[in-house]
KOLROTOR-870961 format. One line per 4 residues: number of its first residue (from 0); their letters; for each residue x, y, z of N, C-alpha, C. Coordinates in steps of 0.05 Angstrom, whole numbers, plus 32768, in hexadecimal, padded with zeros to 4 digits. Each point is the difference from the previous one (the first is absolute). Example, Ala and Ser with C-alpha at 12.3 -4.5 7.8 and 13.67 -1.06 7.14 Angstrom:
2
0) as) 8108/7F8E/809C/7FEE/8018/8000/8012/8018/8000  7FF9/8015/7FF2/8010/8018/8001/7FF1/8016/800E
This chain:
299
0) xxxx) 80D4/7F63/7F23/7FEF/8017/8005/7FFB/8003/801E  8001/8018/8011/8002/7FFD/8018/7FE1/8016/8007  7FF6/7FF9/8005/7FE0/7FFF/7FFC/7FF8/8018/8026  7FFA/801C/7FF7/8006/800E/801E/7FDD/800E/7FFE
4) xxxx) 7FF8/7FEA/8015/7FDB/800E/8007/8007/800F/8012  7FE8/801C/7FF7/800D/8015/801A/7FE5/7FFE/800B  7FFC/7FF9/8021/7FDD/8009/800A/8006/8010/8015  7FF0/8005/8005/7FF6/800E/8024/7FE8/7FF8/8008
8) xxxx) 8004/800A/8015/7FE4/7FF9/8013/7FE3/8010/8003  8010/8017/7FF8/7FEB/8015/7FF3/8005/8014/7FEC  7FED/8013/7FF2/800B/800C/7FEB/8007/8015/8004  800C/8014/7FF1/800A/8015/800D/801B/8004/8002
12) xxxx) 800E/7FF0/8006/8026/8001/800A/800C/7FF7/7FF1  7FFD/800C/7FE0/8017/8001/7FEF/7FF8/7FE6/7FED  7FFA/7FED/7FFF/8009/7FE3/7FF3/8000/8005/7FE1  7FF0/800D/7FFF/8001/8007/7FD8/801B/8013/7FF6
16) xxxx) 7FFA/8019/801A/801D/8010/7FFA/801E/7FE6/7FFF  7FFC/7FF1/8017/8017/7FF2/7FFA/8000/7FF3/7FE8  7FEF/7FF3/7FFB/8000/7FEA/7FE7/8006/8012/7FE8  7FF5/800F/7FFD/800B/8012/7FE5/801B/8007/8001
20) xxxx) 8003/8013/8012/801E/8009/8004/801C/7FE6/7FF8  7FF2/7FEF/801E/8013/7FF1/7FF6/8005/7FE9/7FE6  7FEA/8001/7FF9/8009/7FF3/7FE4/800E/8011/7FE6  7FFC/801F/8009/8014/8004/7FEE/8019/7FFB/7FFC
24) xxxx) 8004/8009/8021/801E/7FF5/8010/8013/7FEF/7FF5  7FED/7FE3/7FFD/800C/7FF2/7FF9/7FFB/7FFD/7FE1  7FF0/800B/7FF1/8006/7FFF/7FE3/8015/800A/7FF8  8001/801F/8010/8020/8019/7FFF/8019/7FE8/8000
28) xxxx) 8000/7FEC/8018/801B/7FF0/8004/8005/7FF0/7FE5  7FEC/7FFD/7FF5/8008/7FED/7FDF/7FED/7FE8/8004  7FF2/7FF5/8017/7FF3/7FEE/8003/7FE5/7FFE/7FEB  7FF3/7FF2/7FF9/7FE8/7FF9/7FEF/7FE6/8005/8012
32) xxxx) 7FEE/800C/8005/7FE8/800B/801A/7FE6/7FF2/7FF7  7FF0/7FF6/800A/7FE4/800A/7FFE/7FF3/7FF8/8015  7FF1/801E/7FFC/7FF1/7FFF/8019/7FDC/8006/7FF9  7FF7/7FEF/8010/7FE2/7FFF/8003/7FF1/8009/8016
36) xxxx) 7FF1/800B/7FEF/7FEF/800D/801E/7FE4/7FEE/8000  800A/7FEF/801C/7FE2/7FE9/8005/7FF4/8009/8019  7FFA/801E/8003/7FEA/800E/800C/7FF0/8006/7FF4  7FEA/7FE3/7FF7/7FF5/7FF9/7FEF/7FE0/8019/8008
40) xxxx) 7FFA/8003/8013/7FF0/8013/800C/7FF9/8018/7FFD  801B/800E/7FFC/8004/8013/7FFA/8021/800A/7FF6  8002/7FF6/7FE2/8014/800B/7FEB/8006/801C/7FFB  8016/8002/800A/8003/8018/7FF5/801C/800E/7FFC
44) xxxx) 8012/7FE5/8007/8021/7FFE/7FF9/8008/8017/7FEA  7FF6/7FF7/7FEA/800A/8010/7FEC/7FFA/8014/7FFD  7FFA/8016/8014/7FF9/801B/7FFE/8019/800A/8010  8013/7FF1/8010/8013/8000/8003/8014/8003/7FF1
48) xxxx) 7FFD/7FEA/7FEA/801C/8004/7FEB/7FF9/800C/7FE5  7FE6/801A/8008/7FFA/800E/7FEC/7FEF/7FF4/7FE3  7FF4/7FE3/7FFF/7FF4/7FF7/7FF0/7FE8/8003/7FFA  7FF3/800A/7FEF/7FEB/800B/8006/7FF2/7FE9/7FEE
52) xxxx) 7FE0/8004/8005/7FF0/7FF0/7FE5/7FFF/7FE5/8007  8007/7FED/801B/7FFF/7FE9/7FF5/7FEA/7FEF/7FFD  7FFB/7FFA/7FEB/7FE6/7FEA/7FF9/7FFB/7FEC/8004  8018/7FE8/8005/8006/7FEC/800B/8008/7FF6/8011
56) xxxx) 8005/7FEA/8013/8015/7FF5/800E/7FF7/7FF2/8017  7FFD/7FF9/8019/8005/7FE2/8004/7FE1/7FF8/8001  7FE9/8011/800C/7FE5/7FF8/7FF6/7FF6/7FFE/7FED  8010/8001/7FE6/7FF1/7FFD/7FDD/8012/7FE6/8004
60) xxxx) 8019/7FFA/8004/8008/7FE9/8003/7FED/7FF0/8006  7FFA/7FF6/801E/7FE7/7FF2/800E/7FE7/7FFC/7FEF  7FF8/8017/8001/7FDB/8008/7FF9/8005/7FFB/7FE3  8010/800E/7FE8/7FF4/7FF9/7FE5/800F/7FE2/7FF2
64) xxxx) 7FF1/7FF0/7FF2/8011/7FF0/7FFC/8010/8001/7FE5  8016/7FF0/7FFD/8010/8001/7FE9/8010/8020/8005  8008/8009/801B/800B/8015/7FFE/801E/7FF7/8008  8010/8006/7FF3/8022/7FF3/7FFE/8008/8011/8014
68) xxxx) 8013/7FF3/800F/800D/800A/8012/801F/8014/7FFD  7FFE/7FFF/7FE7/8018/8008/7FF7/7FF5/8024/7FF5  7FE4/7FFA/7FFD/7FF2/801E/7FFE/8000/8013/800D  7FFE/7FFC/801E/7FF4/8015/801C/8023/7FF9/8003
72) xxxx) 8016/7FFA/7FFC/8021/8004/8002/8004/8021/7FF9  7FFD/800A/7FFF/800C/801A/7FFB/8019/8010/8003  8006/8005/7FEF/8020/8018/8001/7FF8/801A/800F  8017/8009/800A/8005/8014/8011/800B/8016/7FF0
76) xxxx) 800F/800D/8003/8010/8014/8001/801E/8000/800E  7FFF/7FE9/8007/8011/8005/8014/800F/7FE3/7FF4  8013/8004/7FFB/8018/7FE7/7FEB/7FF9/7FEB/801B  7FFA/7FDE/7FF7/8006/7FF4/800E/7FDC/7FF8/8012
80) xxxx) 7FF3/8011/7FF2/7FF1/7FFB/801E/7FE6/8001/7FEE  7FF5/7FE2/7FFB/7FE0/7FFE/7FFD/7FE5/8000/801A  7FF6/800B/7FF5/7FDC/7FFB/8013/7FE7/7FF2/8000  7FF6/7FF2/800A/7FE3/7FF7/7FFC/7FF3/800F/801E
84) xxxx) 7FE7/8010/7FEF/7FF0/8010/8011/7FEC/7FE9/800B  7FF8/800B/8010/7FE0/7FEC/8011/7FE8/8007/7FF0  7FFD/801B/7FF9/7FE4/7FF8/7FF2/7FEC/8003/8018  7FFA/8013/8009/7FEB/7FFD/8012/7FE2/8009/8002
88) xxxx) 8000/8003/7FDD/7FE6/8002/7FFD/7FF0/7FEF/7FF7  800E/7FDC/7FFC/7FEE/7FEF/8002/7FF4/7FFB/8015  7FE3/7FF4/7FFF/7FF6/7FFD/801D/800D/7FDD/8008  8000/8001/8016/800C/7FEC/800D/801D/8001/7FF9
92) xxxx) 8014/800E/8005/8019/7FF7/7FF2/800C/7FF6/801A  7FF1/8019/8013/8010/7FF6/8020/7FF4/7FE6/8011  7FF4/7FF2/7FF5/7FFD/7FF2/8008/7FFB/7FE5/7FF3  8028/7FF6/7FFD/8001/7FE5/7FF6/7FF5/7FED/8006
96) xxxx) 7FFA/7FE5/7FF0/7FFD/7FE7/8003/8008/7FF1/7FFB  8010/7FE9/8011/8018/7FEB/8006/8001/8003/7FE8  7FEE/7FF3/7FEE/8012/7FFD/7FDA/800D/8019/7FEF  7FF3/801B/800D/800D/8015/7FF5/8017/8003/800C
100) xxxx) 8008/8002/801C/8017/7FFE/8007/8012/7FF4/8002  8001/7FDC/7FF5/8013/7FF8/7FFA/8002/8002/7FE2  7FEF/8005/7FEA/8003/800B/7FE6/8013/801A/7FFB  7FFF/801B/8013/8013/8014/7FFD/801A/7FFB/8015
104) xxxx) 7FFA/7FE8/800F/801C/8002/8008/8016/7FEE/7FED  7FF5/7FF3/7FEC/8009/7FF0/7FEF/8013/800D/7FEA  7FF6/801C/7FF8/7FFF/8010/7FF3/8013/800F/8006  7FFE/8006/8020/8017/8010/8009/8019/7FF2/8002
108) xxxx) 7FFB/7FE6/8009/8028/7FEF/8002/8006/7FF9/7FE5  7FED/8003/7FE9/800C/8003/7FE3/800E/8015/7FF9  7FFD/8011/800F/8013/8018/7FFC/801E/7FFF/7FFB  800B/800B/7FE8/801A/8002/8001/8010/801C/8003
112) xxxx) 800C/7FFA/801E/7FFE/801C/8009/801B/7FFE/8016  8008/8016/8008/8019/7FFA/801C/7FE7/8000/801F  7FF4/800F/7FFF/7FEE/800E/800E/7FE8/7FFF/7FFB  7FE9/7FF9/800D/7FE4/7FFB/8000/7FF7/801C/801D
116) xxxx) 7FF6/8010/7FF6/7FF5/800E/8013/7FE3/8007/8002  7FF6/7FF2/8018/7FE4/8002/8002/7FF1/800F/8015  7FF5/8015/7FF4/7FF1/8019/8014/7FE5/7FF6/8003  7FFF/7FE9/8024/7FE4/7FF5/8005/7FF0/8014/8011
120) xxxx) 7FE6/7FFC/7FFB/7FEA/8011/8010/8006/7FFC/801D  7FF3/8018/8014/800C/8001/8018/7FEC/7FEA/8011  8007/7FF3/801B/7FF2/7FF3/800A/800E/7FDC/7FFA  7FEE/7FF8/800E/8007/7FDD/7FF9/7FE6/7FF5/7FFE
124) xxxx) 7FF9/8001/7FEE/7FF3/7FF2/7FEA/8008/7FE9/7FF8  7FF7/7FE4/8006/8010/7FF2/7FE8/8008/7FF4/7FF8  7FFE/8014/7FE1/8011/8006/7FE7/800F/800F/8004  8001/8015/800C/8015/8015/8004/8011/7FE9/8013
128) xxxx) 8004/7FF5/8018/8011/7FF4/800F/8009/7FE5/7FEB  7FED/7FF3/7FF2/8010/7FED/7FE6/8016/8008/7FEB  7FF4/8012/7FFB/801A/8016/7FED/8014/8015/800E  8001/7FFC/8020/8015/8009/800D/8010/7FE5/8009
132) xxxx) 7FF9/7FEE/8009/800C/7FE5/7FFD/800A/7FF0/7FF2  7FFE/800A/7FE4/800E/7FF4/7FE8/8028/7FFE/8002  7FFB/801B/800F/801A/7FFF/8005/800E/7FFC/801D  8011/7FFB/8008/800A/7FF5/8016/8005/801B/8012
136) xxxx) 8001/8010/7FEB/8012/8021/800E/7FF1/8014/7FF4  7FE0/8002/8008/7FED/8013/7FF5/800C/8015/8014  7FF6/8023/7FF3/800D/8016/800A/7FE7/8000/8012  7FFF/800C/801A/7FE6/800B/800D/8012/801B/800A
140) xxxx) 7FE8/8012/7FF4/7FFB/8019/8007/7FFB/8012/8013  8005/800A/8014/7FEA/8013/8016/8007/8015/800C  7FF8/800E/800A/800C/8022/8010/8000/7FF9/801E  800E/8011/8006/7FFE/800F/8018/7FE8/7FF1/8013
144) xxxx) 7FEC/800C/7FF4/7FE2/8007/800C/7FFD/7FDD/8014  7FEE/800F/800E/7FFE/7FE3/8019/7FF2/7FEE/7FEC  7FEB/800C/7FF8/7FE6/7FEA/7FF7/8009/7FF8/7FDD  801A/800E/7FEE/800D/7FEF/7FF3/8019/7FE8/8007
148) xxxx) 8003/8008/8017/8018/7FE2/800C/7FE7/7FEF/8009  7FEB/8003/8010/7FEB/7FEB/8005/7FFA/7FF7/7FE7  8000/800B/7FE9/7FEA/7FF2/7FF1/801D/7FEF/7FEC  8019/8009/7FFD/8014/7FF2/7FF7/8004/7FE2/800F
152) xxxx) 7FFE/800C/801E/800D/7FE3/800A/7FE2/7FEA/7FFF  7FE0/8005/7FFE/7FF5/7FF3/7FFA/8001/7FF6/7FE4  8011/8016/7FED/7FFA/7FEC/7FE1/8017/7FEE/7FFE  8012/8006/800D/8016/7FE6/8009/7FEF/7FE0/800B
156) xxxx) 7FF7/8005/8015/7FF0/7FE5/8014/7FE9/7FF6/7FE8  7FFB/801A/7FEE/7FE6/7FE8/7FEB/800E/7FEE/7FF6  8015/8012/7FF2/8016/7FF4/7FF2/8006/7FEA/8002  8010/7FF5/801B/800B/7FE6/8011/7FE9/7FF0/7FFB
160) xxxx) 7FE7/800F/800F/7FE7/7FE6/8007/7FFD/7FF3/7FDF  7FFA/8017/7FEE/8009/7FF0/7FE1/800E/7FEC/7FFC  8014/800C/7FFD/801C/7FEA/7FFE/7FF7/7FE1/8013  7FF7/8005/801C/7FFB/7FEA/8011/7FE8/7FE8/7FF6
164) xxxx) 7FEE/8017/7FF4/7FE3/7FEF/7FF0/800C/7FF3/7FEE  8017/8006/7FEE/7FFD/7FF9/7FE7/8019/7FE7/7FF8  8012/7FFA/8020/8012/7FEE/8002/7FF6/7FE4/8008  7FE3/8004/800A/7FF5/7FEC/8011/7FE7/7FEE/7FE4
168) xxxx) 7FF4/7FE7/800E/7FEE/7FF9/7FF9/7FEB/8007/800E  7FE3/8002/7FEE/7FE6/800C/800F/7FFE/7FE7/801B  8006/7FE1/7FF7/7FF4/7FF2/800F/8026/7FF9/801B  8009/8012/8001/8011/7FFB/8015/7FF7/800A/801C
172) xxxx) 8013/7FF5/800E/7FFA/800A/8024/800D/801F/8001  800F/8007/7FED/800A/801B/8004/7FE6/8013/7FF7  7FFE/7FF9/7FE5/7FDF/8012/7FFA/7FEF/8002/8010  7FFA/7FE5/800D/7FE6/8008/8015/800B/8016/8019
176) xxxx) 801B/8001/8001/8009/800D/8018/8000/801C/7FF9  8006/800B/7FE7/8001/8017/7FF4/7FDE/8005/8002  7FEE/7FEE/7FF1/7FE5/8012/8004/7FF9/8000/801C  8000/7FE7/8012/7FFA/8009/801B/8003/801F/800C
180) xxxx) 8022/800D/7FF9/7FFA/801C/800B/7FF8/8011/7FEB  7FF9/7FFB/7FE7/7FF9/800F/7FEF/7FD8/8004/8009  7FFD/7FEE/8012/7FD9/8001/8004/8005/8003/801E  801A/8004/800C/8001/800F/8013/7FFE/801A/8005
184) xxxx) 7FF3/800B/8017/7FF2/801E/7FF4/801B/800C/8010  800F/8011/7FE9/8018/800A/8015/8015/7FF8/7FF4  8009/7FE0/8002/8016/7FF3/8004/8012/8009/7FED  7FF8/8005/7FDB/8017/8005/7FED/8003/801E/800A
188) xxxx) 7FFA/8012/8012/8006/800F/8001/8014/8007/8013  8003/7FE8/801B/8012/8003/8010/800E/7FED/7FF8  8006/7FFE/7FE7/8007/7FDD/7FFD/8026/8003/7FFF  8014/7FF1/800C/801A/8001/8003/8001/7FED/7FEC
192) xxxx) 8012/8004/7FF2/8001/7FE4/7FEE/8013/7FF1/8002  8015/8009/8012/801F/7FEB/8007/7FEF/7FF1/800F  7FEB/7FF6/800B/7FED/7FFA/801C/7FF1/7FE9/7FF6  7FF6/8015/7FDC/7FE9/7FEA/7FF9/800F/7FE9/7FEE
196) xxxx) 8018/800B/7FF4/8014/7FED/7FF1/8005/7FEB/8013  8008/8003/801D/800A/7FED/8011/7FEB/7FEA/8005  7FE3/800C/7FFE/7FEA/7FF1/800B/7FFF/7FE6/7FE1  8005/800A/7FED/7FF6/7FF4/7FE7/8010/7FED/8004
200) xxxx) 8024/8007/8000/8015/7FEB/7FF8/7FF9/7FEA/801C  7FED/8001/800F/8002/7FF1/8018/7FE9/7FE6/7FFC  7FEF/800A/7FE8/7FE8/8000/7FFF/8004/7FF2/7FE4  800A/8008/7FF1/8005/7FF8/7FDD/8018/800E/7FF5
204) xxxx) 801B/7FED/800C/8016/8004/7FF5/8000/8001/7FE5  7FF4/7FF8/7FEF/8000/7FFA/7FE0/7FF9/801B/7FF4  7FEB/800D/800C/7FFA/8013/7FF5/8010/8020/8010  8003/7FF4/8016/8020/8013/800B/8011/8003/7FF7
208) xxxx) 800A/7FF2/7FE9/801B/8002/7FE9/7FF7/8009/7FEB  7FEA/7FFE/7FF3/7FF2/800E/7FED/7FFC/801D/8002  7FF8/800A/801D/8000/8014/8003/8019/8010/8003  8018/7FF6/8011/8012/8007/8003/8011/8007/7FE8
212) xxxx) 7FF3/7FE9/7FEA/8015/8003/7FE3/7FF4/8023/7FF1  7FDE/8001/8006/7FF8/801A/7FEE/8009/8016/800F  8006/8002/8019/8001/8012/8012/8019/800C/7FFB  8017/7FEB/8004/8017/8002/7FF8/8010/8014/7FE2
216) xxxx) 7FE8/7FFA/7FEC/800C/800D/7FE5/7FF3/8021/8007  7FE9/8004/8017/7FF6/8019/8001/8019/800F/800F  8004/801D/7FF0/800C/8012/800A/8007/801D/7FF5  7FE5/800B/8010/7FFB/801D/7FEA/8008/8013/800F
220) xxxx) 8005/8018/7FEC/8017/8013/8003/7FEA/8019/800A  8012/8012/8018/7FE7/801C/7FF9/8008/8015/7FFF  7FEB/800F/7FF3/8011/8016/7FFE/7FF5/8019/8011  8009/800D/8008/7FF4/8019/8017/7FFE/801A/7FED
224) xxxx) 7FE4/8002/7FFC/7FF2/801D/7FED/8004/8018/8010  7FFC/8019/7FF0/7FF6/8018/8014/8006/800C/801B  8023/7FF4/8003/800D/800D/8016/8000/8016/8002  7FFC/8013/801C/8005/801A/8001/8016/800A/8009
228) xxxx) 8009/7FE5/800D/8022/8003/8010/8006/7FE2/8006  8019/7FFD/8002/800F/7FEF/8009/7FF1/7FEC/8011  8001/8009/8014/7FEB/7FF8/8011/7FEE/7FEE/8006  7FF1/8006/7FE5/7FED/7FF1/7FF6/7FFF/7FE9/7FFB
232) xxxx) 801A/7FF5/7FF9/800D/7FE9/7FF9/8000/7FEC/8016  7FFA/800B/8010/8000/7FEB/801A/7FE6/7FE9/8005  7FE9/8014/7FF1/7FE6/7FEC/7FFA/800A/7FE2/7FF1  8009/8003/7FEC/800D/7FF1/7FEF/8010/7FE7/8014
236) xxxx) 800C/8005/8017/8012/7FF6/800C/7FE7/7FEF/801C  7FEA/800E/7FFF/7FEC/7FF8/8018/7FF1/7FEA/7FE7  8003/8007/7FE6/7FEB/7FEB/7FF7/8011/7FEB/7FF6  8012/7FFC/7FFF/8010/7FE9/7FF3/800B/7FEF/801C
240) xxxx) 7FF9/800C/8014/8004/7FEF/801B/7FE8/7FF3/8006  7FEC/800D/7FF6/7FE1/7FF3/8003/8001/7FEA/7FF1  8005/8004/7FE9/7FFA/7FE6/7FEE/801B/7FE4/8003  8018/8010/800C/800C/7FE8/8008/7FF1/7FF0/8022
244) xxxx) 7FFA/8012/8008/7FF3/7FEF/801A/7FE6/7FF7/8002  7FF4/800E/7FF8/7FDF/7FEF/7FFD/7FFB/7FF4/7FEB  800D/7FFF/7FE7/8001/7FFD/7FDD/8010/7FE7/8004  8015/8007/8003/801A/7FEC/8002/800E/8005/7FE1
248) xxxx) 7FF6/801C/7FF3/800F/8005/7FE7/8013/8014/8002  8016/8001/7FEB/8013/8012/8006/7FF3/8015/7FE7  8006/8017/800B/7FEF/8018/7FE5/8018/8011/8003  8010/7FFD/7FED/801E/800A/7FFE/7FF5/801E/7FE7
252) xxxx) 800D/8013/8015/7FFB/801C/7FF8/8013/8007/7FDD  7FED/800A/7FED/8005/8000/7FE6/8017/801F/7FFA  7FE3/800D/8013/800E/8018/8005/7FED/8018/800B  8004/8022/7FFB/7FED/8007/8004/7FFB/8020/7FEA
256) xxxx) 7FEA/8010/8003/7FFB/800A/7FF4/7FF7/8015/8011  8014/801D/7FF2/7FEE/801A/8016/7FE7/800B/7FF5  7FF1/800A/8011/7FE8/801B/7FE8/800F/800F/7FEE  7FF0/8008/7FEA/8010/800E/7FEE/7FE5/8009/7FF0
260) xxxx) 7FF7/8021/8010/7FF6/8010/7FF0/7FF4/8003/7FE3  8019/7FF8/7FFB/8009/8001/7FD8/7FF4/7FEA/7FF9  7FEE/7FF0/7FFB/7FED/7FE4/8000/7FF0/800B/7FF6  7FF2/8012/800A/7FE0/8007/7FF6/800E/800E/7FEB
264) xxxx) 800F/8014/7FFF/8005/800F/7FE3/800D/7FEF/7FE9  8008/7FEC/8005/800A/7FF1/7FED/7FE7/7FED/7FF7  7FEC/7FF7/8012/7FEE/7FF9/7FF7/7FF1/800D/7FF2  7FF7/8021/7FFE/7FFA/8010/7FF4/8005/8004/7FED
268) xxxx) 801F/7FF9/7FF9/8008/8000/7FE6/8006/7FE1/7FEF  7FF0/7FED/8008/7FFF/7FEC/7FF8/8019/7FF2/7FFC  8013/8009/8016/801C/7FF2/7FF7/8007/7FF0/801E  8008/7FEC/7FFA/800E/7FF7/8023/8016/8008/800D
272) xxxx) 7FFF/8007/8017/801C/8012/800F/8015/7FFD/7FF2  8006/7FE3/8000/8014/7FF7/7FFB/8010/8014/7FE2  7FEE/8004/7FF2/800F/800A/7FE8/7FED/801C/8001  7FF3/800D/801C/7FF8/8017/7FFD/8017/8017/800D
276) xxxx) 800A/7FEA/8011/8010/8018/800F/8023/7FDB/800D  8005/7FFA/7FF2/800E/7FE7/8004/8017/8002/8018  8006/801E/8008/8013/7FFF/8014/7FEE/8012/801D  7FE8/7FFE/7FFC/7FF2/7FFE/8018/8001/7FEC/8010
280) xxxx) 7FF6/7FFC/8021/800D/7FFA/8018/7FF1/7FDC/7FFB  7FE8/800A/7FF2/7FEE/7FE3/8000/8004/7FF3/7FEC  8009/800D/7FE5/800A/7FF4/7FE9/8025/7FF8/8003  800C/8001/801B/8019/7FF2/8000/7FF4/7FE0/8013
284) xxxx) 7FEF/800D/8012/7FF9/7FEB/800F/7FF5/7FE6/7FEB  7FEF/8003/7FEF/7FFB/7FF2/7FF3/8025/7FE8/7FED  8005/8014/7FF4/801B/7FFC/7FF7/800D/7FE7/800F  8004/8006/8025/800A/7FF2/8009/7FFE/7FE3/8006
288) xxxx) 7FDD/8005/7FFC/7FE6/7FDE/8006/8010/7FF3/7FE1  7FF8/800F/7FED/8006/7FF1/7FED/8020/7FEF/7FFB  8010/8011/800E/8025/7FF8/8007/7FFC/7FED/800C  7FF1/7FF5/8019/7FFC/7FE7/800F/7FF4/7FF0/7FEC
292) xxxx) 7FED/8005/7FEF/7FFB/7FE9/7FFD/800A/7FF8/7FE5  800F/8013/7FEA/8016/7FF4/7FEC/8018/7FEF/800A  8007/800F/801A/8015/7FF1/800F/7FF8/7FE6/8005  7FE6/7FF7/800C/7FFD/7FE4/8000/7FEB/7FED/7FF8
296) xxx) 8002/800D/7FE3/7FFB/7FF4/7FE6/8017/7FF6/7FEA  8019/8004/800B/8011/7FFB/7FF3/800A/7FE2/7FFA  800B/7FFC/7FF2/8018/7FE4/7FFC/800D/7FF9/8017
């Protein structure tokens, strides 16, 4: 199962449109889909793929007990492609607790599926950055816009500092070095990390290989929303040089995605581009994300 969290850094720039779309994509190719929407906050995926009514799904999971997980699973319409909705009218859904979130992530790698697609709430939260980390090659999302590449390349650096917390021991020399600039007023915000990695391995080689090992499997894909031209694409090219130089991560471009009008009327009509209008400019673009990543999902 090759397990694809889509986040961003803020809301707004597509991440649901992708996650729907493209899970049809890949249901269309013959693959087995399911996708969950764990914008636990605010659910509302399946108004996307035209489902109306739903009563269940990942907060009756949580909140009621004795509720089977095999219940809030839902069929589509669409050959190939099940759903579990969020449910966001339990109270507290958006806001897990360690045992609830390793309980539904348990749930989710039981999945028997080609494809795991997970539509997380915007921001880094987290749970939202734990369930984008599941996978080695989570999708991140963002436009154009200045203050969505700022807020992308910060949900990247939570990301890392995650990964960095969670390779270490609380009682190592690396941890104390991580909270030192973390109670520094400033510091995680100018913080280089090829700089602070060098300081650690100098400091606590042991936990410099630990880190090096989680760091190493990280490598997420992005995708560029809401182009208005060509052009645009060049942001894409300013933020993946950021995160290789101050990050020290490679954020290898997935692909990208133009505006496309035809979104709101297809949402209007409760259907997703993809099969509202399938040889529109944003419904090939989609097509093509999904071609990269059947291509290297293969044998």
């Amino acid at each position: 199962m090759v397990i694809l969290p889509i986040g961003s850094g803020k809301g707004g720039v597509g991440k649901s449109l992708l996650a729907a779309n493209l899970s049809i994509a890949l249901a269309e190719a013959g693959r087995r889909v399911v996708l969950a929407d764990l914008d636990l906050g605010a659910s509302n995926l399946h108004t996307m793929l035209g489902i109306r009514g739903v009563s269940e799904g990942i907060g009756t999971l949580l909140a009621v007990p004795r509720t089977a997980f095999a219940d809030i699973l839902l069929p589509t319409e669409y050959a190939g492609l099940l759903f579990i909705p969020g449910d966001a009218e339990v109270p507290g859904a958006a806001n897990l607790k360690p045992g609830q979130r390793k309980r539904l992530v348990r749930h989710l790698q039981s999945l028997d599926c080609d494809f795991l697609v997970l539509d997380l709430g915007p921001g880094s939260a987290a749970a939202t950055l734990d369930f984008f980390l599941l996978a080695g090659s989570g999708i991140l999302i963002t436009t154009p816009a200045l203050t969505a590449i700022l807020n992308a390349y910060l949900f990247l650096k939570n990301a890392i500092f995650r990964l960095m917390y969670a390779a270490i021991d609380s009682e190592s020399r690396a941890y104390a070095i991580l909270e030192s600039l973390r109670k520094e007023s400033g510091a995680l915000q100018r913080a280089y990390v090829p700089r602070i990695l060098a300081r650690i391995a100098e400091e606590d080689a042991e936990s410099a290989r630990a880190i090096a090992a989680q760091l190493g499997r990280f490598r997420p894909l992005l995708v560029m929303n809401m182009l208005e031209q060509p052009g645009d694409a060049d942001r894409a090219d300013r933020l993946q040089r950021s995160a290789r130089e101050y990050l020290g991560v490679e954020l290898a471009s997935l692909g990208v995605m133009y505006r496309d009008d035809l979104q709101s009327l297809a949402l209007g009509s409760r259907l997703p581009l993809i099969r509202y209008k399938p040889q529109s400019v944003l419904s090939q673009d989609v097509y093509r994300i999904a071609e990269k990543l059947l291509a290297g999902s293969g044998p």
